[in-house]
Backbone bond lengths (Angstrom), bond angles and torsions (degrees), N, CA, C in turn:
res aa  C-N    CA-C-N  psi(-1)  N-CA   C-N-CA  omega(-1)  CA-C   N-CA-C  phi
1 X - - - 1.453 - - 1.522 108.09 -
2 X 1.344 120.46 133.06 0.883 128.83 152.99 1.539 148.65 -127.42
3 X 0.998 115.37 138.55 2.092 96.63 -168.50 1.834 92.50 -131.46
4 X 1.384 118.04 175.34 1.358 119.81 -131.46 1.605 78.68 -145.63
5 X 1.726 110.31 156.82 1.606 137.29 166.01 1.482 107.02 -149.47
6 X 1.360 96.76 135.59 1.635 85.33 174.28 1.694 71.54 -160.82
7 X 2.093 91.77 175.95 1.231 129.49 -162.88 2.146 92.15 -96.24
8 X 1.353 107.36 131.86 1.529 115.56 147.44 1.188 124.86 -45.89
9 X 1.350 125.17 -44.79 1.271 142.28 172.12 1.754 128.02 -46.84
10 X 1.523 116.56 120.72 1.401 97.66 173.23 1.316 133.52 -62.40
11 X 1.122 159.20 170.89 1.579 149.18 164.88 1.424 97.94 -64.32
12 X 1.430 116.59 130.41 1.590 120.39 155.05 1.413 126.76 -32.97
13 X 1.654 109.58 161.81 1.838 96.90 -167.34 1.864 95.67 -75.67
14 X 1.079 120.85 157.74 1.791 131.34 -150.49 1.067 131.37 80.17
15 X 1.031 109.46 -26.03 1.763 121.40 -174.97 1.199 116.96 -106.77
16 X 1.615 101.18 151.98 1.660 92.70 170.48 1.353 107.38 -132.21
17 X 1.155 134.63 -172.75 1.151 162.86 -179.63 1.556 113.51 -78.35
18 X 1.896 139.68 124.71 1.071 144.10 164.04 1.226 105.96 -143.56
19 X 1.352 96.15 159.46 1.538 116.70 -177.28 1.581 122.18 -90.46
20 X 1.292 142.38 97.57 1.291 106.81 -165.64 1.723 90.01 -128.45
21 X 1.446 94.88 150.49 1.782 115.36 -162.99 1.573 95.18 -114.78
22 X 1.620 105.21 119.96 1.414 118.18 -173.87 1.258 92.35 -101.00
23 X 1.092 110.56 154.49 2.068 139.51 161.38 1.761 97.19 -75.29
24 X 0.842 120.27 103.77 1.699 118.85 160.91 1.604 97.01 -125.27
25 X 1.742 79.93 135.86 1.310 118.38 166.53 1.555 120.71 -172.90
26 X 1.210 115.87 123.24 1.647 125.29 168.67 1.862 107.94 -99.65
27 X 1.217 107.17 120.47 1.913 94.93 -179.80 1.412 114.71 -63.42
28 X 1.221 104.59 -30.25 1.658 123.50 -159.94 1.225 98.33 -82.42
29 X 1.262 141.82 -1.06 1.932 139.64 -174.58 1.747 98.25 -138.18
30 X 1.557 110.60 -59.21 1.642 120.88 -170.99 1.124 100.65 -66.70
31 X 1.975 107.43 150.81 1.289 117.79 153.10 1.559 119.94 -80.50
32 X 1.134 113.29 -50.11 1.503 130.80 166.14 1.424 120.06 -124.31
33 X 1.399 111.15 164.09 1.247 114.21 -172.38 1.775 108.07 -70.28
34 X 1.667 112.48 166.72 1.564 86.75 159.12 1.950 86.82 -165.69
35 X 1.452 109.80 169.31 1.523 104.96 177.97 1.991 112.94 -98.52
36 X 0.916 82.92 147.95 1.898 98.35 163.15 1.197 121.61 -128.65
37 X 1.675 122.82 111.09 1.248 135.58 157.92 1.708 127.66 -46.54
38 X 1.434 103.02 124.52 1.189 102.42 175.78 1.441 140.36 -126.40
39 X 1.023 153.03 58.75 1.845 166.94 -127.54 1.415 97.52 -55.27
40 X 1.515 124.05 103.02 1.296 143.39 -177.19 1.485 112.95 -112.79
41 X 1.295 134.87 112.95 1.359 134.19 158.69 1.516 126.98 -63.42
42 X 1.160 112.40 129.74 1.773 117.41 -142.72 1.866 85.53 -130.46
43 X 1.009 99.39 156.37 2.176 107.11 162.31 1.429 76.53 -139.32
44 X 1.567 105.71 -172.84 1.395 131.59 160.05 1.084 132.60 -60.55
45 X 1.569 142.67 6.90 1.081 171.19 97.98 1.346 118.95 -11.90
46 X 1.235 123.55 -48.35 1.513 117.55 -134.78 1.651 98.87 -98.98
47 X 1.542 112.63 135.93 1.217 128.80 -179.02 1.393 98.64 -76.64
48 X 1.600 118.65 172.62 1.517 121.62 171.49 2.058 87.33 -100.17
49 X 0.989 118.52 7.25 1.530 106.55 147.11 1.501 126.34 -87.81
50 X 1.067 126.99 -10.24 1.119 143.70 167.22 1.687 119.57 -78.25
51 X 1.247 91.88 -33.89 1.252 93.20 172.91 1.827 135.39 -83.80
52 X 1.611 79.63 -37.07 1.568 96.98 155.13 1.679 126.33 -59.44
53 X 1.389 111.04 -20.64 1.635 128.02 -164.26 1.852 88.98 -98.85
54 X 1.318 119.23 -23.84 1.481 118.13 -175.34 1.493 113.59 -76.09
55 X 1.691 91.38 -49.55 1.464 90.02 175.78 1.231 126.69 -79.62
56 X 1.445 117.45 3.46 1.741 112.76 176.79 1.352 94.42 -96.07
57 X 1.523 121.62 -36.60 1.502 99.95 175.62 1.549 140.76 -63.71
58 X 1.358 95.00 -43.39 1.431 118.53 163.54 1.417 143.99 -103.22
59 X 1.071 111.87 0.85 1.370 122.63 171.20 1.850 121.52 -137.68
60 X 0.948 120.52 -13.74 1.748 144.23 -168.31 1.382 126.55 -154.52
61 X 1.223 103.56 50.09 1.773 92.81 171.57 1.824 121.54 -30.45
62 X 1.332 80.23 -35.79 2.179 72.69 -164.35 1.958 94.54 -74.18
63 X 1.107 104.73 -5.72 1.456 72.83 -160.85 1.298 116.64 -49.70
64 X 1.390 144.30 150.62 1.524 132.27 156.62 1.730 122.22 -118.13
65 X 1.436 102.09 141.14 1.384 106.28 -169.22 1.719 105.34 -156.92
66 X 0.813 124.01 172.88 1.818 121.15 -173.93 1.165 112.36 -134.03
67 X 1.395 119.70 116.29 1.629 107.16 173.72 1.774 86.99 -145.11
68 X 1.174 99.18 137.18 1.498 121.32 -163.93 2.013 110.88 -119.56
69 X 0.897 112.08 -55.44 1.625 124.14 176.96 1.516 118.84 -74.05
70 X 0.993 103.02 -47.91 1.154 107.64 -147.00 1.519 146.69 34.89
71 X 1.268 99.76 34.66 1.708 133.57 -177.42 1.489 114.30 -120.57
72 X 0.748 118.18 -19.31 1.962 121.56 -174.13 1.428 99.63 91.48
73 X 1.380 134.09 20.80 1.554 127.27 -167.65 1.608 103.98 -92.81
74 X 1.524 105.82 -41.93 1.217 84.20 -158.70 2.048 99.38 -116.29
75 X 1.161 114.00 32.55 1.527 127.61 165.17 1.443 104.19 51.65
76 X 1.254 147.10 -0.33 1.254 139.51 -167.81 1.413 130.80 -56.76
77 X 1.638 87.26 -28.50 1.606 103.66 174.53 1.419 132.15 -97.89
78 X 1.641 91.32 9.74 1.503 106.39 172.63 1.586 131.38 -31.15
79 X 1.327 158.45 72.50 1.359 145.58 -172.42 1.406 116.45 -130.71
80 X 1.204 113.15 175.05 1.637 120.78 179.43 1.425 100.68 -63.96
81 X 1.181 115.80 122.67 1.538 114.14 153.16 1.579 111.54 -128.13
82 X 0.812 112.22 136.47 1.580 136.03 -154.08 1.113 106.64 3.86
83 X 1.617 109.54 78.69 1.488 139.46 153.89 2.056 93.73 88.01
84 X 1.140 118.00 -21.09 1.714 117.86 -167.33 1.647 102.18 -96.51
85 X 1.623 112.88 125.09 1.357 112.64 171.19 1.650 118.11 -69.47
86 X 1.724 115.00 114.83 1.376 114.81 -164.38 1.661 86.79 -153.12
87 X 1.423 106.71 171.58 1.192 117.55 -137.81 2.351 84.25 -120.34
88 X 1.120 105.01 109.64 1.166 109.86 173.91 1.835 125.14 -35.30
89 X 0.826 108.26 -72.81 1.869 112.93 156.95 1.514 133.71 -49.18
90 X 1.321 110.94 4.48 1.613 129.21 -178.29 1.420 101.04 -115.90
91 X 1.338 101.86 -42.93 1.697 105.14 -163.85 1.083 124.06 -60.78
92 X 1.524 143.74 114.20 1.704 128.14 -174.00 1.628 100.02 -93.37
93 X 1.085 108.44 146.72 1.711 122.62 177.44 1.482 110.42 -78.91
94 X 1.211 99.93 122.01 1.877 105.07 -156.78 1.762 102.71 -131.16
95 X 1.577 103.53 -23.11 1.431 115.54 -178.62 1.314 102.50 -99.25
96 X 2.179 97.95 172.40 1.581 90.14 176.15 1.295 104.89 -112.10
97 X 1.726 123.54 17.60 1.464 122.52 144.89 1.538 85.76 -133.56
98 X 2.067 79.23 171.18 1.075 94.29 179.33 2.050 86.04 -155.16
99 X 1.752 89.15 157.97 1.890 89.00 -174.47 1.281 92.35 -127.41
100 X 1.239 124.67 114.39 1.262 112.58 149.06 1.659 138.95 -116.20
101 X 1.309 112.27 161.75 1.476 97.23 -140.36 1.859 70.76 -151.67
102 X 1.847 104.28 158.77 1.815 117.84 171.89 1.814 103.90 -69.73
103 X 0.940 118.55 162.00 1.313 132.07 159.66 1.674 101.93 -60.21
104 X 0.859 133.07 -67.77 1.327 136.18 -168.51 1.805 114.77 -113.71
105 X 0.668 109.86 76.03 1.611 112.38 164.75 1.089 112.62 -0.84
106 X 1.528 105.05 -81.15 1.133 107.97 -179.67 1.609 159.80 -65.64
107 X 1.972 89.50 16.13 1.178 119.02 -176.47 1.447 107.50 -102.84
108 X 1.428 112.53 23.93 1.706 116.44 -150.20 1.893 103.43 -83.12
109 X 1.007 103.79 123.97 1.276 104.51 176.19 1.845 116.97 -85.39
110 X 1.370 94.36 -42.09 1.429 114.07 163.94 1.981 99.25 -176.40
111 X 1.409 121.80 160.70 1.420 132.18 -154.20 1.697 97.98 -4.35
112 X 1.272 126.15 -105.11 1.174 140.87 -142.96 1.640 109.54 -105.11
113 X 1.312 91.34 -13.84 2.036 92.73 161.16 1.020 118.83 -109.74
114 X 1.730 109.92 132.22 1.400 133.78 -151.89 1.344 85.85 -129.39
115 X 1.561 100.98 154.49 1.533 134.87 169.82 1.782 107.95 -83.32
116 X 1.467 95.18 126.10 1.925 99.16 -169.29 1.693 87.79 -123.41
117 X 1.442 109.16 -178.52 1.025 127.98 177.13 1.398 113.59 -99.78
């Protein structure tokens, strides 16, 4: 299942418009996991950590996700993005979706933050 948020707003002149499909799930409220689409304005710049940081600011407070470095040093933000294991803060947004989802489900702390060692 999925259901969708996006901005009224057009993307600024440089930017465009993408779709990106989050993994939500809380264990402690959800029965199952499920995704929500979200309409993110991207330039040539923009990380899919950035994008995740857009939509909690402006469109999803709850979302939750962890990104700590923002260098690729310390892997925290490691997750599936469109189906390929890559590291959220490295990744530049090149598509006009994008899904991202935890490496392991079942490490889910809540959506996209997982329990590490």
């Amino acid at each position: 299942m999925s259901t969708q948020a996006s901005t009224d707003a057009a993307a600024p002149a440089g930017t465009r418009m993408v779709k990106v499909e989050c993994f939500r799930f809380d264990p402690e409220h959800d029965d199952r996991p499920r995704f929500r689409t979200y309409e993110v304005p991207v330039d040539g710049e923009t990380r899919v950590s950035d994008c995740l940081e857009y939509i909690r600011e402006h469109l999803d407070p709850s979302l939750a996700f962890f990104v700590n470095c923002k260098r690729g040093t310390c892997t925290r933000c490691s997750m599936r993005i469109n189906g390929k294991v890559r590291m959220a803060c490295l990744t530049l947004v090149e598509e006009d979706h994008l899904r991202v989802e935890p490496l392991k489900p079942e490490t889910v702390i809540r959506d996209l933050w997982v329990k590490t060692t």
